[in-house]
C-alpha positions as CSV (number, residue, x, y, z in Angstrom):
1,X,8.3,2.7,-10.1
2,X,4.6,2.8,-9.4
3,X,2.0,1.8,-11.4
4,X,-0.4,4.4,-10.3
5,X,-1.7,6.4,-13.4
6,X,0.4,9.7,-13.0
7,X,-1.9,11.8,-14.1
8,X,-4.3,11.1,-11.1
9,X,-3.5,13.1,-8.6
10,X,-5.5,12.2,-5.8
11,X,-5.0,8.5,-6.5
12,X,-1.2,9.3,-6.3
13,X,-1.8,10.9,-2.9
14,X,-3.6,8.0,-1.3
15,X,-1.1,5.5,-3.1
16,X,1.7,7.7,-1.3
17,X,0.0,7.7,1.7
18,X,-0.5,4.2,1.9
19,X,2.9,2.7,0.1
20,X,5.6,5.3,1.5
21,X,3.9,7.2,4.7
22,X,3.1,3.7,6.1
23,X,6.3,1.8,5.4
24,X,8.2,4.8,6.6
25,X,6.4,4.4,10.2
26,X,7.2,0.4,10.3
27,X,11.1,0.7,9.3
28,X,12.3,4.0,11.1
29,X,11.7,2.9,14.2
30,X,12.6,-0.7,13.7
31,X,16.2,0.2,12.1
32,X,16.8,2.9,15.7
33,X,16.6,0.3,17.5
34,X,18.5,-1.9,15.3
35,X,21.9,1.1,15.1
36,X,21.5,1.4,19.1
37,X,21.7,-2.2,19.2
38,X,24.9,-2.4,17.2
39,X,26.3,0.9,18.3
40,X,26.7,-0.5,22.0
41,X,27.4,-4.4,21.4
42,X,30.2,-3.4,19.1
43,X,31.0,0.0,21.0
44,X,35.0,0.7,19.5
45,X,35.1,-1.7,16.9
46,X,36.0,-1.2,13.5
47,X,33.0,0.3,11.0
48,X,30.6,0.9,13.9
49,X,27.7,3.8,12.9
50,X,28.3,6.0,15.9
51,X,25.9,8.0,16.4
52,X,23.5,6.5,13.2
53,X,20.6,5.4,15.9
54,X,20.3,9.3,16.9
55,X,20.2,10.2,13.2
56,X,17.3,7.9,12.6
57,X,15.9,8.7,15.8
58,X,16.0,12.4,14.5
59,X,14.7,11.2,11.3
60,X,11.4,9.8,12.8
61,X,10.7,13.0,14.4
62,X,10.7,15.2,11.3
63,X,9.4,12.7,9.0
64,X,5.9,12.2,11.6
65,X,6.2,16.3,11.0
66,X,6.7,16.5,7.6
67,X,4.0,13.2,6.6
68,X,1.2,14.9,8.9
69,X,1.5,18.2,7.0
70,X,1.0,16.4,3.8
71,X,-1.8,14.1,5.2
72,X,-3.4,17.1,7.0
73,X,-2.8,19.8,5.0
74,X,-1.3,19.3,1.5
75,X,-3.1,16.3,-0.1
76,X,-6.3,17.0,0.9
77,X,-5.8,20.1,-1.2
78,X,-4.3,18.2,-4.3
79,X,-7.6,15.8,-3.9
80,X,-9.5,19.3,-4.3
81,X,-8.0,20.3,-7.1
82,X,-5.6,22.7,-5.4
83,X,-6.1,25.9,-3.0
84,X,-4.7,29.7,-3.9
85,X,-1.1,29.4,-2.4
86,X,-0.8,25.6,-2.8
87,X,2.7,26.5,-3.7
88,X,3.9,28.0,-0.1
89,X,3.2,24.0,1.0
90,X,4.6,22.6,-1.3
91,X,7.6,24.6,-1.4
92,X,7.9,23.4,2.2
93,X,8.0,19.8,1.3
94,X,10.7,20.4,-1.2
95,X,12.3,21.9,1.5
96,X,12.3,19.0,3.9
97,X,12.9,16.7,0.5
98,X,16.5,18.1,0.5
99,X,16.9,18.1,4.1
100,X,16.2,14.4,3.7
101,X,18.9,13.7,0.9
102,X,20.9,15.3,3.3
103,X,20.0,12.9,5.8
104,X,20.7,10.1,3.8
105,X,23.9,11.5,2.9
106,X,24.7,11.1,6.2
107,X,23.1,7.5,6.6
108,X,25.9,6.3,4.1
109,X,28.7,8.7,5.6
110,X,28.7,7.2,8.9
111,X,28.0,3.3,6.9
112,X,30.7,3.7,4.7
113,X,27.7,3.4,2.1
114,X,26.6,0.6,3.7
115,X,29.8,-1.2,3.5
116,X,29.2,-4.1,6.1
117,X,32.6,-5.2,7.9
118,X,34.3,-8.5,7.9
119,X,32.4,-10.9,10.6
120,X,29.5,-8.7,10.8
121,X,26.8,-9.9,12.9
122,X,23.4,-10.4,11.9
123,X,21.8,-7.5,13.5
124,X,24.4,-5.5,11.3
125,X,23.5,-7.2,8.7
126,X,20.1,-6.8,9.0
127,X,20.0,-3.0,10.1
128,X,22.2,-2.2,6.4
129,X,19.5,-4.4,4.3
130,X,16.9,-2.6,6.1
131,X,19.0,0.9,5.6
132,X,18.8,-0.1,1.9
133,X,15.4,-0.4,1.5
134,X,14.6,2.8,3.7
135,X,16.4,4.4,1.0
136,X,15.0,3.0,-1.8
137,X,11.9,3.9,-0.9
138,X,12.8,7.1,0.6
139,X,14.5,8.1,-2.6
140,X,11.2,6.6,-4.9
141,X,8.7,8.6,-2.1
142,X,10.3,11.7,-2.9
143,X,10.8,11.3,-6.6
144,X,7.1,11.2,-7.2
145,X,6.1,13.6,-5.3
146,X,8.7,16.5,-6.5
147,X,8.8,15.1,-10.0
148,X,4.6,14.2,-11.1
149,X,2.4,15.0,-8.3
150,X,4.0,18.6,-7.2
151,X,4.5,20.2,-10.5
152,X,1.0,20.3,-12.2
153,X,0.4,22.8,-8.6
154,X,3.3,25.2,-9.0
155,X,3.3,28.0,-11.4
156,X,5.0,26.8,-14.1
157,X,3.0,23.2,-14.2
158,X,-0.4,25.0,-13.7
159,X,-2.4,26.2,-16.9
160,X,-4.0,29.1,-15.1
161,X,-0.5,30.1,-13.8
């Protein structure tokens, strides 16, 4: 849980920004290579991810997408106060939230929820700690935004509305 104070919005969007947008650019790319790496060194074996290293890869792609929009286009809008339509947006990133939980769905599909085999090496080892934390934060990232920084924007939240 963060220890931002909730009710400050632009505070919250920065904290995002600089807590969940960045650690999301470090560990995406770093656990791809990771999955590649044990996709082809343990190619056939029991437990192997096939074919988790082109979900991730996928999941940096619309991730860059879907960070930018809010960087560019989103929370400079919640730092103003809001915009007539802010709604549309963030509909869009509630969109892509649940596109997400289905990615990670998937993540723990093809891990066996991140079941590690006997003997595992330590790359495996690694790339399922790592997979953890993704998710962790993933899961946090996305709680705050669709649970206290969208809602005082959308109809219902808004006093004007």
């Amino acid at each position: 849980m963060t220890t931002v104070p909730i009710n400050d919005a632009a505070a919250l969007t920065h904290y995002i920004e600089t807590r969940y947008h960045a650690r999301h650019r470090e560990q995406l790319p770093m656990l791809a290579a990771m999955a590649e790496r044990v996709e082809d060194v343990h190619f056939g074996d029991d437990g192997v991810p096939d074919g988790l290293s082109v979900l991730l890869q996928q999941m940096i792609g619309e991730m860059e997408i879907h960070m930018k929009k809010e960087e560019l286009i989103l929370f400079p809008a919640i730092r103003r106060g809001g915009m007539p339509g802010i709604e549309a947006p963030i509909a869009v990133m509630r969109a892509d939230h649940a596109g997400h939980d289905r990615e990670v769905a998937e993540i723990r599909r093809r891990t066996g929820n991140l079941t590690l085999p006997d003997g595992a090496c330590g790359t495996w080892t690694r790339l399922y700690e790592g997979l953890a934390d993704f998710i962790d934060d993933l899961t946090e990232h996305m709680r705050l935004e669709n649970e206290v920084l969208f809602p005082p924007f959308e109809p219902a939240g808004r006093a004007d509305a």
